[in-house]
N, C-alpha and C positions, 0 to 999 in steps of 0.2 A: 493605460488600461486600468480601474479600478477592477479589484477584487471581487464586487458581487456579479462582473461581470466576465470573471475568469470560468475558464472550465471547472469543471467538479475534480478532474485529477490536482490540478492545481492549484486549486481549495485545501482538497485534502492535502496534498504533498506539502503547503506550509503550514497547515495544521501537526502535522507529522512534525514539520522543523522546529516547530513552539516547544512542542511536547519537550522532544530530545533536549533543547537547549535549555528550558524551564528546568528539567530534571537534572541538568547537567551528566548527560547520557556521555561516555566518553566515545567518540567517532568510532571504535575497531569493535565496542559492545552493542553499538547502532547498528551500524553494517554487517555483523554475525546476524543481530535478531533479524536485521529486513531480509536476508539472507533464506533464512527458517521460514519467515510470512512469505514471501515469493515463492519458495515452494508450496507451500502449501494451498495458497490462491491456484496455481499453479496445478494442481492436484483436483481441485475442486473444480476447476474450469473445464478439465480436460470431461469428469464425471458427470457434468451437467451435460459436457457436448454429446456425449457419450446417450446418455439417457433422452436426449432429444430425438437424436438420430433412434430410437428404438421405439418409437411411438407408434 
């Protein structure tokens, strides 16, 4: 399967893995941050639902 024919999660998730490893991100300071963004996506998902359902 080439890449321009992957999902867009899977796009991003090894754009995500470039990042980290370009930057030499140490794994336990990676997995804190995506820790913090999952929440917070997390957060905003629920608000959007939130504000749909009140239309």
């Amino acid at each position: 399967m080439s890449l321009e024919n992957a999902a867009p999660e899977i796009k991003l998730a090894i754009d995500l893995i470039m990042l980290l490893e370009d930057n030499q991100i140490e794994p336990q300071v990676a997995l804190a941050a995506l820790e913090i963004v999952r929440r917070d996506l997390q957060k905003k998902a629920r608000e959007e639902n939130h504000a749909e359902e009140t239309k």
